[in-house]
Phi, psi and omega in degrees: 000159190269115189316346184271013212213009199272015176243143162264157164248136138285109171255117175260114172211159161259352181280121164303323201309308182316308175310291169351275193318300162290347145333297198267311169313329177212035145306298178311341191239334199238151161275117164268118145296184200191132129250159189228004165207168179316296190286357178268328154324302151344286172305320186289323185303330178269340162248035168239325152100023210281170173263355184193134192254108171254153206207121189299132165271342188235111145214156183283161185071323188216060239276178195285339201296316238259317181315300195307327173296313176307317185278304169301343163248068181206115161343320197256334190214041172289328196284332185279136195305173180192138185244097182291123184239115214199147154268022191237081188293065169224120191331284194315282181310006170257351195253318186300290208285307180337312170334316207253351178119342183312159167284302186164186222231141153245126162289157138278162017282147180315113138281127174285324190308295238284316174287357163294286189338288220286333173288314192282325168307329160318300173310303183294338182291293189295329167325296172307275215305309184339286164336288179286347174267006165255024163212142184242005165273111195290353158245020132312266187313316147340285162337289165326282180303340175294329190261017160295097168324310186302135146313065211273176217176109179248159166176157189303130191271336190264349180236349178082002191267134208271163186230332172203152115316136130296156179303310161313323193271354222247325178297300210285334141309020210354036163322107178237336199271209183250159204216007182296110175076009173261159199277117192310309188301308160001283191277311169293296217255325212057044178274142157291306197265125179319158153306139192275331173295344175314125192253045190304300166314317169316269174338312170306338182255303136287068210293316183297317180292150175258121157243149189277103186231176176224149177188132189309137189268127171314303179275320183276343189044044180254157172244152264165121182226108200241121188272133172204131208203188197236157194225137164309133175245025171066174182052043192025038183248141180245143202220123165296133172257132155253113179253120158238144188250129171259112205274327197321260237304311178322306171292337175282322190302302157331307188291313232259322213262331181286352178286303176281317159329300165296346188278333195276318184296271196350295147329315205263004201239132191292141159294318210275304184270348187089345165275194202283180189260203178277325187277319189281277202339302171336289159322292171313294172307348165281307188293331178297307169247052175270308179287349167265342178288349232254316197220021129091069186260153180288156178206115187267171192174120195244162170210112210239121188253127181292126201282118184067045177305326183267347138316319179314286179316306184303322171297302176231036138099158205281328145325300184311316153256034188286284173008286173237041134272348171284347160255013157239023156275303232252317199295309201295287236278336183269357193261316181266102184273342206276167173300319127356312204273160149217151174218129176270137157293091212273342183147116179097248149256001189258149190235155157246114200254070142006125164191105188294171172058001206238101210280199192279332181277306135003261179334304183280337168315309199269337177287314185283351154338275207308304167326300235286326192304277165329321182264350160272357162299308177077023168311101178306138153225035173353286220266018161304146163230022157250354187189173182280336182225162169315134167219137158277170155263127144259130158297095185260154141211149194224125186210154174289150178276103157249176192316311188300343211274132158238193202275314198297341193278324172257357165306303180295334199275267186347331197257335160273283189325324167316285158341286191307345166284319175290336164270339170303334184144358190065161193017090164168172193248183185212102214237159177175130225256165205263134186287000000 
């Protein structure tokens, strides 16, 4: 096998976009599987066997906490980790999965680094572990930890007392004397009390189980990303192993690659409404549907103007409609929800709506959306000559993505269709599939 393949991945997501996406991100280093719901996750884990699992928290029927329980308690797929993958940037739901066993977490929207990072420390955590669990001889496995980066920690699960260092953790703790049967927190940290995060107890109740932490070393102020289970220690005694990984360059790493993202958003973003510009629309949309013609996928694509904007301006003057092109940006932009969707400043008053995957009903769902959003703003318009408030006009066009199609094919068609609202009568859309 090709040594860069010699690891599996689960990608558990109901999103295609999503699936896609981590797909094309660690396809080159990993052999993948795919699911697309909780219980077809269940099944691939138990005969495929992956070595690291990601796994979506919102899905409909089965959502991830209810996988993750199901997988940790089964024998056959407690061990292998798993990486909760959410758009739910919250203490609390990362403090539920940790709860539940998760390894750790990816936000969305995707950073490919970030998620390269975060799998291969996992790989590597199973890598080790590979290792120490095909062997049951205590100078062996010594042998093994000496020769070891990780921080190894061996010690009595029931006094806390230690049974071996490795030369690496003897370093990095300055240890020199001897520490054989002495109280572990004791001897590292120079504590009375264990780390109240230690899952010692845990391991006592669930022997089986692997838990995952990431935790600050008290003197190096280094994080520490630490696996910890329970292991034969020959003479029939069973002894917790602590692999700890220093993760700290990684996490910096991490800060520096979400910094420069910002700085790259920053570019990408119209100054006034805060949504994307005109050049990320360009772009993207070229790439998008280079990548949707691959599998001849739908792509809606709206162009949406605010109706009798320069009466506007002329009536209560140009702050004013700095204003309310900025709420009716924000209106447009909460009406297209998905992760997937984006909406763009295309110039002036005019917006552009993105919506990768999304067919002709889709397309109209999000099309009366977007009215309905505006017009519930409720924006004064004295100078309207159809309504009392701010109303859009729209473009709708919906096509299967093929190779021949460029970004100008659905731009010109959304920009007739537009037109044609504006001659119907204003605020409403006008839809029609892209031949």
């Amino acid at each position: 096998m090709d040594e860069k393949k010699a690891y599996s991945l689960l990608i558990v997501d109901d999103m295609l976009p999503n699936l896609r996406m981590l797909v094309d991100i660690l396809k080159s280093e990993y052999n993948i599987h795919i699911a697309k719901n909780g219980q077809e996750a269940i099944r691939s884990a138990v005969e495929k066997k992956p070595d690291v699992i990601l796994l979506d928290v919102l899905m409909p029927d089965m959502d991830g906490y209810e996988v993750i329980t199901v997988l940790k308690g089964d024998e056959r797929t407690r061990k292998i980790p798993v990486i909760f993958v959410t758009g739910l940037d919250d203490d609390s739901n990362e403090e539920k999965g940790l709860a539940l066993q998760a390894a750790d977490y990816i936000i969305k929207p995707f950073n490919p680094a970030i998620v390269k990072l975060r799998v291969r420390t996992q790989i590597q955590i199973v890598a080790q572990m590979r290792i120490i669990e095909s062997t049951r001889n205590r100078d062996t496995l010594i042998g093994i930890f000496d020769e070891l980066d990780a921080l190894v920690t061996v010690a009595d699960p029931e006094t806390n007392r230690l049974l071996f260092l490795n030369k690496s953790n003897r370093a990095f703790h300055g240890i020199t004397g001897d520490y054989d049967g002495q109280l572990c927190h004791k001897v590292i940290f120079g504590q009375d009390e264990p780390c109240e995060s230690c899952p010692q107890h845990k391991l006592i109740e669930n022997p089986d189980n692997i838990f995952v932490w990431d935790h600050q070393a008290a003197v190096k102020g280094k994080i520490l990303h630490k696996t910890v289970r329970m292991i034969d220690w020959g003479d029939r005694m069973k002894a917790r192993l602590e692999l700890a990984v220093d993760i700290t360059e990684t996490k910096k790493l991490e800060q520096n690659i979400i910094h420069l993202e910002m700085e790259v958003e920053k570019g990408n973003h119209d100054p006034l409404t805060g949504i994307y510009n005109r050049r990320f629309l360009d772009e993207n949309l070229k790439r998008l549907i280079a990548s949707l013609s691959r599998g001849a996928c739908d792509l809606s694509l709206m162009m949406v103007d605010i109706d009798y904007f320069k009466k506007y301006n002329d009536t209560y003057g140009h702050l004013e409609g700095d204003r309310c092109l900025q709420l009716v940006a924000e209106a447009i932009d909460s009406a297209a929800g998905r992760a997937d969707d984006f909406v763009a400043r295309y110039g002036g008053e005019e917006f552009v709506v993105v919506l990768p995957y999304t067919d002709e009903q889709g397309a109209r769902v999000v099309a009366d959306k977007v009215l309905n959003a505006v017009r519930s703003r409720n924006i004064l318009h004295e100078g309207s000559e159809i309504a009392k408030h701010v109303t859009i006009s729209v473009g709708v066009t919906t096509g299967k993505v093929k190779h021949t199609h460029d970004r100008e094919d659905f731009l010109k068609q959304a920009d007739a269709l537009l037109y044609q609202s504006k001659q119907a009568g204003r605020d409403r859309y006008t839809f029609t599939r892209l031949p």
